[in-house]
C-alpha positions as CSV (number, residue, x, y, z in Angstrom):
1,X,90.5,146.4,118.3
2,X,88.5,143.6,119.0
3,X,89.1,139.9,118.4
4,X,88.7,138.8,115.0
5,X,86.5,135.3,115.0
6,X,87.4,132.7,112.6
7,X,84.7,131.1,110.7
8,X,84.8,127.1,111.6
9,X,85.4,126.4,108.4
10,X,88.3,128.4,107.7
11,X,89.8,126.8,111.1
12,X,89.8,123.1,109.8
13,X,90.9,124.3,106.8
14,X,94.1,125.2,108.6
15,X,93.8,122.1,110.0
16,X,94.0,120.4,107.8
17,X,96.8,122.4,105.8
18,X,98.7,121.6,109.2
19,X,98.3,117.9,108.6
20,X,99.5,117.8,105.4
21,X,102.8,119.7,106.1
22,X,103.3,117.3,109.2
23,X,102.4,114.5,106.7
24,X,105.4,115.9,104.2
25,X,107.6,115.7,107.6
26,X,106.6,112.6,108.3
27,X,107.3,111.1,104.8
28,X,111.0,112.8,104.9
29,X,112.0,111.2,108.0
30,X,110.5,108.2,106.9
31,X,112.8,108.4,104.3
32,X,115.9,109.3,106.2
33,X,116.0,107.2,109.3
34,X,118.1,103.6,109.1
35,X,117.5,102.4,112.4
36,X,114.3,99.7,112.5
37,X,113.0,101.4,115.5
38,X,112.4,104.6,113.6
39,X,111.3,103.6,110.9
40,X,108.8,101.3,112.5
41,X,107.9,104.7,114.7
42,X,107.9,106.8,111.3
43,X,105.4,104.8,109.9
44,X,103.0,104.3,112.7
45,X,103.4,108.5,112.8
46,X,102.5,108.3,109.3
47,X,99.2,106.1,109.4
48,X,97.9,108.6,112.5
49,X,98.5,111.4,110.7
50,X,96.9,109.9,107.3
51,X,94.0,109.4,109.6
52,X,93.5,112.9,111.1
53,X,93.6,114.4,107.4
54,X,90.8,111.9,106.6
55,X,88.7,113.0,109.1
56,X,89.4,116.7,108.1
57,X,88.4,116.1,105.1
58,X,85.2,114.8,106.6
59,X,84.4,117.5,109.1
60,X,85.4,120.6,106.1
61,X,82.8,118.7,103.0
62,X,80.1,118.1,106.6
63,X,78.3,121.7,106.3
64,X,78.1,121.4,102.2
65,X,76.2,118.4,103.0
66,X,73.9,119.9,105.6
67,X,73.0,122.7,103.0
């Protein structure tokens, strides 16, 4: 069989559906860790990843605008 090919769209949709459950992982530990260290390193994992599913969000409503 050949190789199926995945519309673009449907590929940052995944993205982005990766993002948010890495986002949800993020939050827990967040929530768990004590030491200052970790939470400092929880939270700047948190901003980065608040940031890539911004720009996901961006690129996926791109080609409705271009139509």
């Amino acid at each position: 069989m050949g190789k199926k090919v995945e519309h673009p769209l449907d590929i940052l949709r995944e993205e982005l559906q990766q993002t948010n459950v890495a986002l949800k992982c993020a939050y827990d530990k967040f929530n768990y860790v004590t030491e200052p260290e970790l939470i400092e390193a929880s939270i700047y994992e948190i901003s980065a990843l608040k940031a890539r599913y911004s720009l996901s969000l961006i690129h996926i409503s791109e080609p409705t605008r271009q139509e």
